[in-house]
C-alpha positions in Angstrom: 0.0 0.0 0.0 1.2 4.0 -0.5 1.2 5.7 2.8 3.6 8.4 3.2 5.0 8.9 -0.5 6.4 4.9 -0.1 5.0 1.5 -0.5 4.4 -0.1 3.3 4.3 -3.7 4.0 5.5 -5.8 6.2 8.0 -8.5 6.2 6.9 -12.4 6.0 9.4 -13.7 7.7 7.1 -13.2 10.5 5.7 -16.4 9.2 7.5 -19.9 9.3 8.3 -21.6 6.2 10.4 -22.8 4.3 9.4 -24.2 1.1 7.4 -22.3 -1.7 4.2 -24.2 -0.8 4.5 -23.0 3.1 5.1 -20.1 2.0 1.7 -19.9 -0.5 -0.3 -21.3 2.3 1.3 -18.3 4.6 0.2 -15.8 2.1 -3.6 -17.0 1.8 -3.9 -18.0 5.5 -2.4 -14.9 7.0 -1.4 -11.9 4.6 -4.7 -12.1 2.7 -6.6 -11.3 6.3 -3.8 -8.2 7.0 -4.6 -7.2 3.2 -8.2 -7.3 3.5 -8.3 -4.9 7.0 -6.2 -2.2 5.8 -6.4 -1.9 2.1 -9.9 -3.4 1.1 -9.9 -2.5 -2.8 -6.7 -1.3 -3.0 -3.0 -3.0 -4.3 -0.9 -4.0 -0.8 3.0 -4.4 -1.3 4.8 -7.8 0.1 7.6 -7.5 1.7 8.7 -11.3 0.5 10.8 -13.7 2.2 12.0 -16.5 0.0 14.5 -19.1 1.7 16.9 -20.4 -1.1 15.0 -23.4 -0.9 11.7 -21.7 -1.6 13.6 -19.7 -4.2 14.8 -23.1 -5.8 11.2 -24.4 -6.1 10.2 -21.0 -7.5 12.2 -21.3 -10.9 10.0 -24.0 -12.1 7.7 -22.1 -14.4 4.5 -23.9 -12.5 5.6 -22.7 -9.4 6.1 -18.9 -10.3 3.1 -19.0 -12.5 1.0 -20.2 -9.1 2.7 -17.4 -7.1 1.8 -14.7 -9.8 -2.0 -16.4 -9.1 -1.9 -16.0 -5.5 -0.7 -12.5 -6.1 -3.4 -11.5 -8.4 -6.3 -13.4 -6.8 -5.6 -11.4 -3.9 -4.5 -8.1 -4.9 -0.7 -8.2 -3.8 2.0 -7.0 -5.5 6.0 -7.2 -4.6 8.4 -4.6 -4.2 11.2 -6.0 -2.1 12.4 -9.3 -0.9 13.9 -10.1 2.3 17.3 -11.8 1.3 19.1 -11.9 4.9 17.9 -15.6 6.1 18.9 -18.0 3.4 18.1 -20.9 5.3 15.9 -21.9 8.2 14.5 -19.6 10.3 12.0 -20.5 12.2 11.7 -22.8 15.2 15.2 -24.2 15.5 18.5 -22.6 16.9 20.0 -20.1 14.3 22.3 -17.9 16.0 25.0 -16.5 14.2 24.3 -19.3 11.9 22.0 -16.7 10.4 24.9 -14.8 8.3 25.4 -18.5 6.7 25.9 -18.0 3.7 27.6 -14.6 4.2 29.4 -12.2 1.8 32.3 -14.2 2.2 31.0 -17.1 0.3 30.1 -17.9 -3.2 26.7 -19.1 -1.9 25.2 -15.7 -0.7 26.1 -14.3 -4.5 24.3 -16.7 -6.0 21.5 -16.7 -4.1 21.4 -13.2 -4.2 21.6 -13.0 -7.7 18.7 -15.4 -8.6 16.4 -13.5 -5.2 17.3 -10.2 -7.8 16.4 -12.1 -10.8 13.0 -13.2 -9.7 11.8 -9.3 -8.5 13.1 -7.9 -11.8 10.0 -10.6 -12.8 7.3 -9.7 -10.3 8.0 -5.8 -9.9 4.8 -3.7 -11.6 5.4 -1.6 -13.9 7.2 1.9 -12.6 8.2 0.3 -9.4 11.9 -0.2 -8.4 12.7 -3.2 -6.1 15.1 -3.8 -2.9 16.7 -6.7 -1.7 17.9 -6.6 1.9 20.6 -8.8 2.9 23.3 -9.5 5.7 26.0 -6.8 6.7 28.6 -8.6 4.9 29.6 -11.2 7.6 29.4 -11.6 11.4 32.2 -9.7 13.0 34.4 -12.6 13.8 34.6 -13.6 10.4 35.3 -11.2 8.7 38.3 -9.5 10.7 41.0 -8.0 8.7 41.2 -6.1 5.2 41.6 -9.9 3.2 38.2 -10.6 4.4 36.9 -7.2 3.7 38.5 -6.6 0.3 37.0 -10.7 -0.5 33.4 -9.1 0.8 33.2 -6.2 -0.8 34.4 -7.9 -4.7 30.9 -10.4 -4.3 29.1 -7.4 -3.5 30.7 -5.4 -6.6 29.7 -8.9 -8.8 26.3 -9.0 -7.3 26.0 -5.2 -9.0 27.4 -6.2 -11.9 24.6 -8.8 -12.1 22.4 -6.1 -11.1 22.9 -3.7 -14.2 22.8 -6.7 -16.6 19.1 -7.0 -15.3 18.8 -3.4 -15.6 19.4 -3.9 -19.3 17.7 -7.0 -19.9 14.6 -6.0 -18.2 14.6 -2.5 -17.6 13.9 -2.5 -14.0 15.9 -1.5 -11.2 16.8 -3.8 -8.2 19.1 -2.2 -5.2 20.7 -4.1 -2.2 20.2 -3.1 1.0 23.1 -4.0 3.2 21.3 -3.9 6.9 24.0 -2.9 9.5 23.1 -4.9 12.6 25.1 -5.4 16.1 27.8 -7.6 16.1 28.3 -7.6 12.1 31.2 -6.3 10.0 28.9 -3.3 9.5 26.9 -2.7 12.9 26.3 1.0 13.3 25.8 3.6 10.3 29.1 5.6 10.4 30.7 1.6 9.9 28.0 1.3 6.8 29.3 5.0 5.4 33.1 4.0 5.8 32.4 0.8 4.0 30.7 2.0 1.3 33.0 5.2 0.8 36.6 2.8 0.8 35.1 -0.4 -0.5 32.0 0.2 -2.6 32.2 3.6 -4.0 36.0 4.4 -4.7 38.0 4.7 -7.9 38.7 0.2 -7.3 35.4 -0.3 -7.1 34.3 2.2 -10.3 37.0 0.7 -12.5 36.1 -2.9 -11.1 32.3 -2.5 -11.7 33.4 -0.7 -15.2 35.1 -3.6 -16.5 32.7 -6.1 -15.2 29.9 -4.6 -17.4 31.3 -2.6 -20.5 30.8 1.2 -18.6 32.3 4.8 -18.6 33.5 5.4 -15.8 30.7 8.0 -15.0 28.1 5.2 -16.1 29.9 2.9 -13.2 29.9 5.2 -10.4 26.2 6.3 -11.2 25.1 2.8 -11.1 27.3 1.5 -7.9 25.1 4.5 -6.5 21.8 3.1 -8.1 22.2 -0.3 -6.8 23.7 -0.8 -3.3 22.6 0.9 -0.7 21.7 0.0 2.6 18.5 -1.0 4.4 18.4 1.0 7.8 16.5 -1.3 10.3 14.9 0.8 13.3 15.6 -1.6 15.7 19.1 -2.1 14.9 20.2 1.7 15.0 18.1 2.3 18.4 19.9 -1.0 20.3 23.3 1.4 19.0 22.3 4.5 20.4 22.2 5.6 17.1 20.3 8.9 16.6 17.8 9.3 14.2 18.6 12.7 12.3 22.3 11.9 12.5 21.6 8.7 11.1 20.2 10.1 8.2 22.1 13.0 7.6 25.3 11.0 7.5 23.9 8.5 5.1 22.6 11.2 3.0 25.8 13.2 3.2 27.7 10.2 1.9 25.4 9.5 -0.8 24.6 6.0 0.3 20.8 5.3 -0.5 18.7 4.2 2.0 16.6 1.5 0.2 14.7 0.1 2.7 13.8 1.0 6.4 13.0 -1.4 8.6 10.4 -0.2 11.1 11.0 -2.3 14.1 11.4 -1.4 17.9 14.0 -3.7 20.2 13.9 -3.3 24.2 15.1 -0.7 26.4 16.0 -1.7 29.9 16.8 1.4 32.6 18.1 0.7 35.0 19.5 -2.8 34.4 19.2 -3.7 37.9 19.1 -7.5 39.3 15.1 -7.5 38.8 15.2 -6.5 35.5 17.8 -8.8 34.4 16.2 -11.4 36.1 12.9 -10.5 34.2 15.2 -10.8 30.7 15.6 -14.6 31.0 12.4 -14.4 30.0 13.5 -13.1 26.6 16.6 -14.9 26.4 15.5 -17.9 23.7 17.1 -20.5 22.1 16.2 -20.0 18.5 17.8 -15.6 17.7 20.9 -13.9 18.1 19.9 -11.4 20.9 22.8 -8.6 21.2 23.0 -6.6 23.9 24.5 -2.7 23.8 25.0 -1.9 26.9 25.6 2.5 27.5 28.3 2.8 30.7 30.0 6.0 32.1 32.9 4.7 29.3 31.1 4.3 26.3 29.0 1.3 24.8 29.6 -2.2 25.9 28.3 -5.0 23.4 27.3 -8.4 24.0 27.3 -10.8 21.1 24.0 -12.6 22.7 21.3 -12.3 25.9 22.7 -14.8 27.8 26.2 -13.5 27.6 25.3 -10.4 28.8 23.2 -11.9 31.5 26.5 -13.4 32.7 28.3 -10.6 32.6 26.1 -8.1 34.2 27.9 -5.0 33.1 27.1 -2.1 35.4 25.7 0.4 32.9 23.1 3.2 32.6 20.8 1.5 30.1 21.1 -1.2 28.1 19.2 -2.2 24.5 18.6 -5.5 23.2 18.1 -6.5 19.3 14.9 -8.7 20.2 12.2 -6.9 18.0 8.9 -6.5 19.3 5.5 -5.3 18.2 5.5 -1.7 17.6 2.0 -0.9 19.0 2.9 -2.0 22.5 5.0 0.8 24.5 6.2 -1.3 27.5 6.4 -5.1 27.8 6.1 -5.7 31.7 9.4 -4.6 33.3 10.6 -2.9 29.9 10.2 0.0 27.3 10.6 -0.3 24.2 12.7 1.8 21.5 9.4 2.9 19.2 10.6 6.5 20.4 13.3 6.2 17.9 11.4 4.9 15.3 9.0 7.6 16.0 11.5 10.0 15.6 12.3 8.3 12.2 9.2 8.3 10.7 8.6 12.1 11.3 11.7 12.8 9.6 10.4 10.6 6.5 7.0 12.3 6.7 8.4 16.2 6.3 11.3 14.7 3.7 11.0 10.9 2.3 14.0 8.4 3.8 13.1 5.6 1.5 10.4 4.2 -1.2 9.9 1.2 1.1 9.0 1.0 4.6 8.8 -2.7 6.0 7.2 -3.3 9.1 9.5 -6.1 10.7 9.0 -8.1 13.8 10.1 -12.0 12.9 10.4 -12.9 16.8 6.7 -13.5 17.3 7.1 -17.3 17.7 9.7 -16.8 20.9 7.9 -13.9 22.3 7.2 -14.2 25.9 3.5 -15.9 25.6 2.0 -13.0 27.5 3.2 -10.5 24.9 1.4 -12.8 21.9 -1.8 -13.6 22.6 -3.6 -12.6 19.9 -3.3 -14.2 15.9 -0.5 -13.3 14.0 -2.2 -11.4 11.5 -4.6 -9.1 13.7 -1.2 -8.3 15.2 0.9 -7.4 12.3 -2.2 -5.2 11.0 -2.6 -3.4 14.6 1.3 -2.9 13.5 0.8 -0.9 10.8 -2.3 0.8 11.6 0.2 2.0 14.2 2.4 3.3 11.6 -0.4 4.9 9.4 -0.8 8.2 11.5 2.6 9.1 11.7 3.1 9.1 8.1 0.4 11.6 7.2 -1.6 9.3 5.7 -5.5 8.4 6.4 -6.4 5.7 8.9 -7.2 2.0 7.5 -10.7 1.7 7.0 
């Protein structure tokens, strides 16, 4: 749907499955209900996630000709594609294993590549698509300039791939690198350094030049035109990132934002014992749960819940990437950190950030049960009804 001068969805991967037909049935059970309470009539954007088993199944011609059905019989249309999971993601212990495939490996290009390939095939007409992906690798990966320089080649492949699809189909897909705690590219000055030594310099022009037959100028233009990054609400907030200065850097740079995120992770002040205590509560089995914790020193990061349950760093206030449902301000014991997405969407409403807003809260499944009593899909409308206002734009019906 258009609200606030960009398409708004929200991301599937609130749903689990796997396989192409899981993913159909998720589509009719559950996005078909959010569809039909807030844009009765009217076209509503997917934010698509498509494992690459999924994405496999979905290059049989049957396959993509039933999910160009189920997008018709419903009124749906895509406009980005979650690419950051590439495997399972739902209801056994990912972890870290979550980067896997990462930018390191030949895996995440391809699957990247074909994730690209299938939007250029979907998009409507006039519409440019994003593809959101991992931040390059997991920190303790990807530690030194080898790893870095090896990263940053895929990515300058992958948009190489990206302006052959230009030509061949004349639309325009971008990918969203997502900075996240903990990653080679956690915070957004890390995303602006990255893109300014690795992604946008003379190497990278000449590299992308010869990859694809361009000037010079043509290169740099399209670098520009097709990576970018996808600024996740939750993930800036748990860095004590601030809104304005998150933007303005990014725009300063000239880094696109493709994508936002709009998600809302947990503020705890003051992490005394009860509060911690009330964490384990949080802490599950199944998500990478990072932990920023503010001190009289500066920021103190935890690569997991547990770990900074363990440690019990005396600080002021500490954030945690576990994202929860925007239209709740406090869960029990806890705040959330919707003030900063709050923040961010009033900037987007007096100046556009993006063309795609993406509502994203995956961790319903391992949210405390007292937090997720109602059906998924009443939920992840009451989401985006909570959005709607603060964008400007009239009230679901």
């Amino acid at each position: 749907m258009i609200a606030g001068r960009a398409h708004l969805t929200y991301c599937t991967n609130v749903h689990p499955g796997e396989s192409w037909a899981e993913v159909k049935a998720n589509l009719e059970r559950h996005t078909a209900r959010v569809k039909a309470r807030l844009a009765p009539g009217r076209p509503f954007g997917l934010g698509l996630r498509l494992s690459a088993r999924a994405l496999e199944q979905l290059a049989h011609p049957e396959a993509l000709a039933d999910l160009r059905a189920v997008l018709e019989r419903h009124g749906l249309y895509v406009f980005t594609l979650n690419g950051f999971p590439y495997g399972t993601f739902h209801a056994v212990p990912v972890k870290e294993e979550v980067y896997r495939p990462d930018w390191l490996e030949e895996e995440r290009l391809a699957y990247s590549d074909r994730l690209a390939e299938l939007l250029a095939r979907l998009l409507p007409d006039g519409v440019d698509g994003s593809v959101s992906t991992v931040p390059g690798a997991y920190k303790p990966r990807a530690a030194g300039a080898e790893a870095e320089a090896d990263i940053a080649d895929r990515l300058l492949r992958h948009a190489a791939r990206l302006v052959r699809l230009k030509r061949e189909t004349g639309r325009t897909v971008g990918l969203a690198l997502e900075p996240e705690p903990c990653c080679l590219i956690e915070t957004v000055a890390e995303a602006v350094s990255f893109f300014e030594r690795r992604l946008y310099g003379d190497a990278a022009v000449e590299r992308l030049a010869g990859l694809c037959g361009l000037a010079r100028g043509e290169a740099r233009e399209a670098l520009r035109r097709h990576l970018g990054v996808c600024l996740d609400a939750c993930h800036a907030a748990v860095e004590f990132e601030d809104p304005a200065d998150a933007v303005g850097a990014l725009r300063r740079a000239g880094v696109p934002i493709l994508k936002v995120q709009l998600s809302a992770g947990l503020r705890v002040f003051p992490p005394d014992q009860v509060r911690r205590e009330a964490l384990r509560a949080f802490a599950d089995p199944v998500y990478l749960h990072q932990v920023v914790a503010r001190t009289s020193d500066g920021l103190v990061r935890h690569a997991d819940l547990p770990e900074a349950l363990a440690a019990a760093t005396p600080a002021e206030e500490w954030r945690v990437h576990f994202h929860v449902p925007l239209f709740r301000e406090r869960l029990g014991a806890f705040a959330s950190t919707r003030d900063f997405l709050s923040a961010l969407l009033a900037l987007h409403a007096r100046e556009p950030i993006s063309s795609h807003l993406e509502v994203e809260t995956y961790t319903w499944d391992v949210l405390p049960e007292e937090f997720r009593r109602e059906d998924v899909a009443q939920a992840v409308a009451r989401e985006i009804e909570w959005v709607l206002p603060q964008l400007g734009g009239p009230p679901p019906p």
